[in-house]
C-alpha positions, 0 to 999 in steps of 0.5 A, a space after each residue: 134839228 128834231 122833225 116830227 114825222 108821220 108813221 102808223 103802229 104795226 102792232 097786232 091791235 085792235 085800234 091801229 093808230 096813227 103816229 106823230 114819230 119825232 126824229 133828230 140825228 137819225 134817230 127815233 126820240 119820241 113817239 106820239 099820236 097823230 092828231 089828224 088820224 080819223 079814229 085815232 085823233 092823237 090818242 095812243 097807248 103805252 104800248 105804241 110809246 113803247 115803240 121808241 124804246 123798242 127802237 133805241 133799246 141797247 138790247 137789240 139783235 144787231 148782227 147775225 149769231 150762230 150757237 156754237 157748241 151752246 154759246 151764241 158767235 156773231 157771223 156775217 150774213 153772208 155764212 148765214 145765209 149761205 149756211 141756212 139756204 144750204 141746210 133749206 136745199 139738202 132738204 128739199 133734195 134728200 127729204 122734202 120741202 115739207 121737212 121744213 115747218 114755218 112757224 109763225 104769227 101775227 106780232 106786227 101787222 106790215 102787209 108786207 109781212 105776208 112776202 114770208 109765204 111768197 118765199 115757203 111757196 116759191 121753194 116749193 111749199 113747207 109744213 105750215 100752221 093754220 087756225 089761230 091762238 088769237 081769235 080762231 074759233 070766232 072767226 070761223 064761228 061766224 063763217 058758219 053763221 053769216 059767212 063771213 066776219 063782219 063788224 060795223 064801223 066804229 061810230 055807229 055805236 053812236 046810234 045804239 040804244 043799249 050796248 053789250 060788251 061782252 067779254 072784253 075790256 075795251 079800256 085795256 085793248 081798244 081804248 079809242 072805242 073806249 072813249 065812243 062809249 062814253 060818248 054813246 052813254 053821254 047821249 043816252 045809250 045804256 051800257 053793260 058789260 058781261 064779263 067774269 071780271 070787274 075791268 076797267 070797262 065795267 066801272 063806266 058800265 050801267 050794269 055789269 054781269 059776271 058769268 062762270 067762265 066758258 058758260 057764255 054760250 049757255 047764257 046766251 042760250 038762256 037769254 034767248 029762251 026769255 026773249 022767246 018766253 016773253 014773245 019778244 022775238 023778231 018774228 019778221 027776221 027769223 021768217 025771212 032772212 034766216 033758216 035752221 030756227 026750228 032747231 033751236 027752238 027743239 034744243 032750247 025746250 030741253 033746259 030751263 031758265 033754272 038750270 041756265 042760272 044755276 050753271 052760268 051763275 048768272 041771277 034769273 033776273 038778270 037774264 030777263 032784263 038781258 032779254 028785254 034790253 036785247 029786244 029793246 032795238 037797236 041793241 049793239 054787241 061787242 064780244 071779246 076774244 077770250 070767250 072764244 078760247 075754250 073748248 065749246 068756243 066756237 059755239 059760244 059765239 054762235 050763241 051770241 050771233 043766234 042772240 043777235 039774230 032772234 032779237 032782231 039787231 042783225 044788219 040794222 044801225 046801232 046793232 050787231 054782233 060785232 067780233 072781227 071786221 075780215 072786209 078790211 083785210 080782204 080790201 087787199 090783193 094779198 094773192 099778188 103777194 104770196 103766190 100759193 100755186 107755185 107750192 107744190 106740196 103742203 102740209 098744215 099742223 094746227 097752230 095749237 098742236 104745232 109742239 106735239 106734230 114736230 114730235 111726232 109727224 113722220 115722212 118726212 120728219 120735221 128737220 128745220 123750223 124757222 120762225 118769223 113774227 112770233 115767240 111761240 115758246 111764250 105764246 104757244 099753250 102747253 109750253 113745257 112741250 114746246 120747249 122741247 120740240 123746238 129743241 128737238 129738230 137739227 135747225 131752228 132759225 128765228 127772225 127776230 129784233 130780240 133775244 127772246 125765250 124761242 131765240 135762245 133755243 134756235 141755231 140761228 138769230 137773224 136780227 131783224 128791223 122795227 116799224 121805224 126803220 122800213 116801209 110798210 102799210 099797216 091795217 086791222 082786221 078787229 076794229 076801223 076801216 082805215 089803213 095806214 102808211 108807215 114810211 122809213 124814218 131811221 136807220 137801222 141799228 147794226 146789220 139788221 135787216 127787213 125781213 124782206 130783204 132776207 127772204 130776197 137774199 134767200 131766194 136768190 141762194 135757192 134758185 128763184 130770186 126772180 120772185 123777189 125782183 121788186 122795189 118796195 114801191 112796187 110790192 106795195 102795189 101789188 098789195 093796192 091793185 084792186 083799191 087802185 082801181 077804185 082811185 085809192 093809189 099808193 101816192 094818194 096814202 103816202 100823201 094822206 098817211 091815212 085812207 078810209 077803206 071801201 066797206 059796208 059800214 054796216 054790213 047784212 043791212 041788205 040781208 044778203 049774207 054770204 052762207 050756202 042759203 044766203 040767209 042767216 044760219 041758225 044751223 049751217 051745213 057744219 052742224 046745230 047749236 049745241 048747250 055745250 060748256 068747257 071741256 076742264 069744267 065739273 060737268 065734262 071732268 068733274 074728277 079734274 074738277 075736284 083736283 084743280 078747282 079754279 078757272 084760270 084766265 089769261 088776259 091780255 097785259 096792260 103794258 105789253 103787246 103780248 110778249 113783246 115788251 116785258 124786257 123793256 119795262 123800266 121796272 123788272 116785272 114779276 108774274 102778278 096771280 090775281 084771284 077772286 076775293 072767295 079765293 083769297 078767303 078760303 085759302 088765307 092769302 094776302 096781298 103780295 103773297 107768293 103763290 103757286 098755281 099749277 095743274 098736271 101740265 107744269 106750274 108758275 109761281 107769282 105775287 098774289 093780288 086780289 080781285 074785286 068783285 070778279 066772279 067766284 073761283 076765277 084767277 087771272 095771270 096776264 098772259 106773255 111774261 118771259 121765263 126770266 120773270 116767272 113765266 111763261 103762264 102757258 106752262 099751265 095751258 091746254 093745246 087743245 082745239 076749238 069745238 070747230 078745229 080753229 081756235 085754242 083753249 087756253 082759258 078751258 083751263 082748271 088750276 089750283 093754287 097754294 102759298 109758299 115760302 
């Protein structure tokens, strides 16, 4: 007999939904949304249905393999893990844990996903990666600005008289802040959407703004010096809860509004009514994750905050510069689980250059990689490089519950268990306050494995298996010792599923914030704004420029979580090229053409679609294909780094396009 059960998407997403999971002879048949759910309400995506295919899909790693002589051969996890452990022991004896490089990332948000640091520090610290593919570079930015990543709870925007979304397509990504929108609109709030393309968000928009990619910054600049021009300045924050204003009062006198218009594309007119609307308070901003991955991206989003600032929207209802909600996460005691003082050595290679540093980092040299929540040679920009470095080092070792592109490189495959088949508690740090409880609800296929329990039987095999002498009830636990404190238990989230997070709602309403100066900072003690654009643009490359004319953008796919689920679509994917209309013109393409867009890093060849209304010599490919179905689209971009080290630039990337036969 089918039960309807209780569970929660571990998927790395904004809305963190709740799950009504229906189960019948031990076995997942339908995944739907929980109706009780404060934020979510019943409401989830295809890449949350998607989830039940995930589980059941024939495709599954549902034993160990090991390449012998090229071929993959089905061992016991016994060999493998004696045979891993050993490699990990010789290692650490003859050349250094550090010979060791973890690679990894966040495609499943299970706090106890973070045991994989417990286990690298416990053995006696690895080469690990820092910054972020993802949202680095904004993260950092607003460190900088008000010391910390703060963003206002979802219903608040209720209270906006106007609201920007700027740079992100809130219908794709994040479609329960959809639906508050329109609410918001309903009662009155003006929409406008700043993006270089027409989405689906920008159809329910008031206005939409198209910019030249990567110029986001500048336009905000120039936003400000209007705001400034027309005395519409919040005078009242600017004197008494921030510092460094003179600074950008002297660099915004050594450009006009003229030269902002020409270089962002944007109509002088439109950035007086983008000054006016700022000032017209409460104005609430939501800034997407792409415009931060760019060279100048840290920058970008300090421009916006500046923005936000100057018209006086910082720590007020209805306003913000909203881009990332860190007090969530920092809600939990992630210290109790992942023991950093029991490293003994460390050493970090960007998550950017992670290829590059395998291939040429010596003392020691990198000799086993081992990857966990994460298909890097999809994802990692720069992917012909990739490849080659994770082919390069003696042991590759992947967990994972699917063949991907990186699996096929490793030496090991070690088949791993989905949401349904462990227990977990499941939040995001990009969107609500709420955490959620995912209990086991099946068994897993064959002999895969949480990848707790793997870590526990690893750790057992190098000699500190006491670190890993903990039910699951018991990690949880230590995970919720300090919301315990404050009578948020784990029984009260097995009972409630749900539970609302202890933060500030609207965060700086005190304007206090948590910088050196304790005051918004215009220039942090990391430097000044600067009218910096993309480091693949006409005005830093123009010789590039010349050669690859187009701006390549590589958004987020509709159907898949990045490349998690290409495999299971019911119909094969093919790589979709979508250019702007003046593209399609100038070259003489038509619908489904087969084009190809290369650049000097490597190529890709799909099936042309056009684009409506979306900004001039733009081209989008949906990032996360697999290489089987014409990708991956990071053949084609930069490893590059952030202006502040932390972030990627896989959208600071010039292209040109061609037909084929």
């Amino acid at each position: 007999m089918a039960s309807i059960m209780k569970s929660a998407c571990p998927l790395n997403c904004w809305d963190s939904c709740g799950f009504h999971v229906t189960v019948e002879d031990d076995r997942v048949i339908k995944v739907d949304g929980d109706p009780s759910h404060p934020i979510t309400k019943g409401k989830i995506c295809g890449r949350g249905r998607m989830l039940e295919v995930r589980t059941n899909s024939s495709e599954r790693l549902t034993t160990p393999l090991k390449k012998v002589n090229g071929e993959f051969q089905q061992i016991s996890w016994n060999q493998a893990l004696d045979e891993i452990a050993l490699k990990m022991k010789q290692l650490k004896e003859q050349v250094g844990t550090t010979s060791v490089l973890h690679s990894h990332d966040y495609a499943n948000n299970g706090i106890l996903k973070n045991l994989d640091q417990r286990f690298f520090n416990c053995y006696g610290g690895v080469t690990e990666l820092y910054g972020s593919l993802c949202w680095g570079a904004g993260i950092e930015a607003q460190k900088w600005d008000f010391g910390d990543a703060y963003s206002h709870e979802p219903q608040d925007v209720i209270n906006s008289k106007n609201i920007i979304i700027w740079g992100r397509n809130v219908a794709r990504t994040n479609m329960h802040f959809y639906e508050n929108l329109l609410e918001a609109k309903k009662k009155g709030a003006k929409l406008i959407v700043i993006d270089p393309l027409f989405n689906a968000t920008a159809k329910i928009a008031d206005e939409h703004i198209t910019v030249k990619p990567g110029l986001d910054g500048l336009l905000a600049a120039g936003v400000i010096k209007e705001i400034l021009r027309l005395g519409l300045e919040d005078l009242e924050f600017i004197n008494n809860s921030s510092t460094g204003f003179t600074d950008v009062m002297e660099l915004l006198e050594g450009i006009t509004i003229e030269k902002v218009s020409e270089m962002t594309e944007v109509p002088m007119g439109k950035i007086t009514m983008l000054a006016q609307v700022f000032a017209d308070k409460p104005t609430a901003t939501f800034m997407g994750l792409g415009l931060q991955r760019y060279q100048n991206g840290g920058n970008t989003i300090r421009f916006i905050d500046a923005l936000v600032a100057v018209s006086g929207n910082v720590g007020i209802a209805g306003g913000g510069a909203n881009y990332a909600n860190l007090q969530v996460g920092q809600s939990f005691d992630i210290g109790n689980l992942t023991l950093n003082d029991r490293r003994e050595n460390h050493r970090q290679f960007s998550i950017m250059k992670q290829a590059e540093e395998i291939l040429a980092t010596i003392d020691p040299e990198i000799k086993m990689i081992i990857v966990t929540c994460g298909n890097p040679v999809t994802q990692v920009p720069d992917s012909s490089v990739v490849q080659q470095a994770f082919s390069s080092v003696e042991t590759l070792v992947v967990i994972d519950q699917f063949m991907t592109d990186t699996a096929r490189l490793a030496d090991y495959v070690l088949p791993a268990t989905t949401v349904f088949e462990e227990e977990d508690i499941y939040y995001s740090s990009m969107y609500h306050h709420y955490v959620n409880y995912g209990p086991k609800l099946v068994s897993a296929p064959g002999e895969a494995k949480p990848d707790l329990w793997i870590w526990t039987q690893l750790a057992e095999r190098l000699g500190f298996g006491e670190d890993f002498n903990f039910s699951r009830e018991e990690w949880l636990n230590m995970t919720l010792k300090s919301l315990s404190e404050k009578g948020l238990t784990l029984e009260m989230l097995k009972e409630q599923h749900t539970l609302e997070l202890p933060v500030k709602p609207i965060p700086w309403l005190d304007r206090q914030f948590k910088t050196p100066s304790g005051k918004f900072e215009f220039t942090s003690e990391h430097g000044r704004l600067e009218l910096a654009v993309p480091q693949e643009s006409k005005w830093r490359n123009p010789e590039l420029a010349k050669k690859y004319p187009y701006s390549l953008l590589t958004i987020h796919p509709m159907r898949s979580n990045h490349s998690q689920n290409y495999h299971l679509l019911k119909k094969e994917p093919k790589l979709r090229v979508e250019v702007s209309e003046d593209i399609a013109k100038k070259m003489q393409l038509q619908e489904d053409d087969v084009v190809r867009v290369w650049n000097e890093r490597g190529d890709v060849r799909g099936y042309l679609t056009i684009l409506s209304k979306s900004h001039p010599n733009t081209i989008n490919i949906d990032e996360g294909i697999w290489k089987k179905f014409g990708g991956p689209v990071n053949n084609l971009t930069s490893s590059g780094e952030s202006d502040n080290g932390l972030g990627s630039t896989l959208y600071d990337c010039l292209v040109n396009i061609e037909k084929v036969n």
